[in-house]
N, C-alpha and C positions, 0 to 999 in steps of 0.2 A: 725673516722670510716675508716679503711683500704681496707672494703671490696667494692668494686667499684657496684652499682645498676644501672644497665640498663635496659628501657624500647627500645622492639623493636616492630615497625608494620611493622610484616613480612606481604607486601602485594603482589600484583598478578604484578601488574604495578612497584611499588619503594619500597625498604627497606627504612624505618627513622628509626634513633637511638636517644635515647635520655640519657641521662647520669647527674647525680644525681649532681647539683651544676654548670653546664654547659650548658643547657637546650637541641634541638637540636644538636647532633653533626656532625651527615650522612645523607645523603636523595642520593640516589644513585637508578640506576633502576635495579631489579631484574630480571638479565641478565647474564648469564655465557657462556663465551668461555669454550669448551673441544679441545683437542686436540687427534683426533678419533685415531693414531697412538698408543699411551700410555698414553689415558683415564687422561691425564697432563691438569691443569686448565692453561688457557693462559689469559686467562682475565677476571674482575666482574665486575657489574657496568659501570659505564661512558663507560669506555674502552671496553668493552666487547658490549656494545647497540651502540658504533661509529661502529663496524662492521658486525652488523646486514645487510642483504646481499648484504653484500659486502665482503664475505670470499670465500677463495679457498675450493676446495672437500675433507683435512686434519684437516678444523677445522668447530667445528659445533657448532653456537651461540642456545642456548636453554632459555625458560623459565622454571626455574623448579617450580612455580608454578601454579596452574593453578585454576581460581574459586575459588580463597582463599583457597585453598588446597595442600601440597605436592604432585605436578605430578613426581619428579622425586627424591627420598630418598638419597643418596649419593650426588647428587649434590647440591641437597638443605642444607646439611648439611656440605659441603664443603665450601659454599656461607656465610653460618651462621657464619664460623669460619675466614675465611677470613674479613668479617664484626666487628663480635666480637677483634679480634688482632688488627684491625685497627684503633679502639677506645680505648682498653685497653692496650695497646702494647706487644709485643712479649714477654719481659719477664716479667712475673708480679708473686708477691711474693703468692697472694690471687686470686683465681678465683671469678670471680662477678657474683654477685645474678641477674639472668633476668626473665623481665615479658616478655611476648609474646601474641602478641592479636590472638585469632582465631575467623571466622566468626560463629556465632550465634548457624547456622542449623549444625553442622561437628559432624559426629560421634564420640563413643568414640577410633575406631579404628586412625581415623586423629588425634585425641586430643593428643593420645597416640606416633604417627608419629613426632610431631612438638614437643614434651616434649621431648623423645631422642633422636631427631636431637639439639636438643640448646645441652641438657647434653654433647651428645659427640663432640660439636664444641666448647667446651672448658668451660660450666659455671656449680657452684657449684650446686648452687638449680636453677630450672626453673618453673615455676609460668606460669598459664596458664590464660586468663583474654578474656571474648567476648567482641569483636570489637563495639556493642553498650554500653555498660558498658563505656569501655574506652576510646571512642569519649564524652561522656557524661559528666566524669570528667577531661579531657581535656578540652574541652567548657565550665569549671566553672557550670556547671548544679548541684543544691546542689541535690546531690542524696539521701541523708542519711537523706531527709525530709521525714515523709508519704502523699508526696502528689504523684500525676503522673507527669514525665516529660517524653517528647517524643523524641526520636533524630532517624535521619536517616542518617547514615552513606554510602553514595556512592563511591565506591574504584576503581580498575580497573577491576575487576572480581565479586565482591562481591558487591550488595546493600543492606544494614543492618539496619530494621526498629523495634525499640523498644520505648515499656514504659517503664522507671524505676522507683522504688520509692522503699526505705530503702534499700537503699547500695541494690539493684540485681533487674533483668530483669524480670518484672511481666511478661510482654507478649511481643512476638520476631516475625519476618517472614525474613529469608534468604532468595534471590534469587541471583540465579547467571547468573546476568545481570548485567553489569554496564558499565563505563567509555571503556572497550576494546570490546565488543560488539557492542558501539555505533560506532568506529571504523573499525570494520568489515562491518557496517551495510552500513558506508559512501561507503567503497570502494566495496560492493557490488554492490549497489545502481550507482555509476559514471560506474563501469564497463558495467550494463546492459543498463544505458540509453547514455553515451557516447563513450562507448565500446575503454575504457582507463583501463587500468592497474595501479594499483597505489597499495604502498606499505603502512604498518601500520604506519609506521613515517608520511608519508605524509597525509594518514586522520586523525590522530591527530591532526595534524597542521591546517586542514579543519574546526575541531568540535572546538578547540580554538579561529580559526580566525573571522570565522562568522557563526560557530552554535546555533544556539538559539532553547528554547524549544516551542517559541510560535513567530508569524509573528514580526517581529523589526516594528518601524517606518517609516523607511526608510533601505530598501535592499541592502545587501552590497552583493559586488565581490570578488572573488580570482581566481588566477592567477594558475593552478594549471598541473604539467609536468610530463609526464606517460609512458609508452608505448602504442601505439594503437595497438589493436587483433588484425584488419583486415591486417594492412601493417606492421607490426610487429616493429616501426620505433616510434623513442623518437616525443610526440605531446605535444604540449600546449593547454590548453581552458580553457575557463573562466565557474569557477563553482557560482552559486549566492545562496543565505542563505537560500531560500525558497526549493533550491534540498538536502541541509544539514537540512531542518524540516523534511522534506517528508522522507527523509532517516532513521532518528531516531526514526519515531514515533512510530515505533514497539516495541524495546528497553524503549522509555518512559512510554510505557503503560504499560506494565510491571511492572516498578518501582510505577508510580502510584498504580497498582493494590496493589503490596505490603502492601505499606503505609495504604489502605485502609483497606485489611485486617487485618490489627495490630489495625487500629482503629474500626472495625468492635468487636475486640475479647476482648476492652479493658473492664475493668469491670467499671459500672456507674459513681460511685465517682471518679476513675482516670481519665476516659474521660471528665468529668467537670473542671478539673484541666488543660488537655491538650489544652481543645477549649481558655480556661480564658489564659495559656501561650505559649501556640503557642507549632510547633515544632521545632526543631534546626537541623538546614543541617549542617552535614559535611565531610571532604573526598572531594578528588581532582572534581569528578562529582556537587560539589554542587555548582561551579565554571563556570558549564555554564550557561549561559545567558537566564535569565528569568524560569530559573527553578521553583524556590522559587515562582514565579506566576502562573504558571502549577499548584503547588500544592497547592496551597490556591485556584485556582480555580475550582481542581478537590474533594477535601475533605472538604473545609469551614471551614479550621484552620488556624490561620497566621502563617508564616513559617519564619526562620532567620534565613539567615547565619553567622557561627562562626566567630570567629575574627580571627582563621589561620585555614580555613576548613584544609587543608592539613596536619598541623602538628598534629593535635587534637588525633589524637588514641593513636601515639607513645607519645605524654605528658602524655599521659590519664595514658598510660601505668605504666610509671614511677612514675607517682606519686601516682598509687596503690600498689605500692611498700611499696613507705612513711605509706601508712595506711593499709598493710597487716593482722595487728591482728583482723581488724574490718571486712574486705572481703573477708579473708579466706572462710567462712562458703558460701561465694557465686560464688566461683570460682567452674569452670571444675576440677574434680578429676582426677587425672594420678595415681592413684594407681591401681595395677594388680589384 
């Protein structure tokens, strides 16, 4: 097979690429340098999220997307190409087939956005696949059973709560809450009660180190370095896990509510299927701490995390690729 298949989770936070006999090959963050002068890309990825701000007033680090959505069409589609050559290489005799995941709830005007942004970033057919679907057969979930399986996808922008059962999404609920919200929510939260300045790198670092969704055992510390408002002057203070619950609980609930919904709207016989196998977490958020207990104790299903929450969409992807003839009929249309 000459023609090269890539699965990609274009998401809010990271691009992962996956590639057919190779499994994973990219995980990079969806980040682009411009260069405001002559609109020239300066950096993607890695390189381009080291100088998040820390650039001069000629170059301007963006996310182009936003909510699991294209916020910005040219650069997302510049991003894509840059991504796509960098897996496939520059000169290649056959352009590759890509799947692309999009969040659940996205119009068909987005649907239509992310199908000729791949096209024109360089791939022959583009395939459109929702982000619960393809977390779903990524975490091994046999879908193409008639029973109910549940899975919850948490991203950086996007949390994506479905049942599937026979290859497609009975019942779905998109919210655009996730993993960079709860980040906003840290550095909201430290600003108002210690009136420190802190940047999105830094409360990620926060919701990793010692964020949990429900009280730990025993409370942990971080060390955490900012600006203070008042004297306008670099401060250090110790933030403890219990100001990173209190931070997120807004964002949590949310995601709760989600979940609950989808299991509110699921029909009988699937919901006797979900309680009997639990749901499946996955995606970078399903990685904080005690999540998975939040949710079993706020819906009364057991809950598990995948075996690589984080690669699980972009697998997912690709190997809906491998079984296109069967999920065709369940995919997003791009036709005009």
């Amino acid at each position: 097979m000459l023609v090269r298949r890539i699965g990609i989770d274009l998401g809010t936070a990271n691009v992962l690429v996956w590639v057919k006999g190779k499994g994973i090959v990219l995980n990079e963050p969806s980040v682009v340098a411009v260069s405001l002068s002559d609109n020239r890309l300066v950096a993607v990825g890695n390189d381009a999220r080291a100088m998040l701000g820390r650039t001069p007033g000629s170059i301007a680090v963006t996310r182009p997307m936003r909510d699991g959505v294209i916020a910005d069409y040219v650069i997302t589609e510049a991003m894509l190409r840059y991504f796509i050559t960098k897996v496939t290489g520059r000169f290649r005799l056959f352009k590759p087939e890509v799947m692309v995941c999009i969040p659940a709830g996205v119009t068909s005007v987005e649907q239509r956005a992310v199908h000729d942004a791949t096209i024109q970033a360089g791939a022959k057919i583009a395939y459109l696949i929702e982000e619960p679907l393809a977390a779903a057969i990524g975490a091994k979930v046999p879908i193409h059973l008639p029973s109910g399986n549940m899975v919850v996808d948490i991203g950086g922008g996007t949390t994506e709560a479905a049942v599937v059962s026979l290859n497609g999404v009975v019942v779905s609920s998109s919210v655009r809450v996730a993993g960079n919200r709860m980040d906003e929510a840290i550095a909201g939260y430290i600003k108002k009660k210690y009136n420190l300045m802190i940047g999105d790198g830094t409360a990620e670092a926060i919701k990793i180190q010692i964020g949990s969704a429900l009280p730990l055992d025993q409370e942990v510390t971080m060390e955490v370095r900012g600006r203070d408002q008042v004297a306008g002057l670099p401060k250090t203070i110790t933030v403890r896990s219990s100001d990173v619950r209190d931070a997120m609980a807004e964002p949590l609930a949310a995601i709760v509510q989600a979940v609950r919904g989808v299991l509110e709207q699921t029909p009988p016989e699937l919901a006797s299927d979900v309680i009997d196998k639990g749901m499946v977490l996955t995606g970078g958020g399903a990685l904080l701490r005690n999540l998975d207990r939040l949710l079993v104790q706020e819906t009364g299903v057991p809950c598990f995390i995948a075996e690589d929450p984080m690669s699980c969409v972009a697998i997912g992807a690709g190997m809906a690729l491998e079984r296109i003839d069967v999920l065709r009929r369940n995919l997003p249309s791009t036709e005009n």
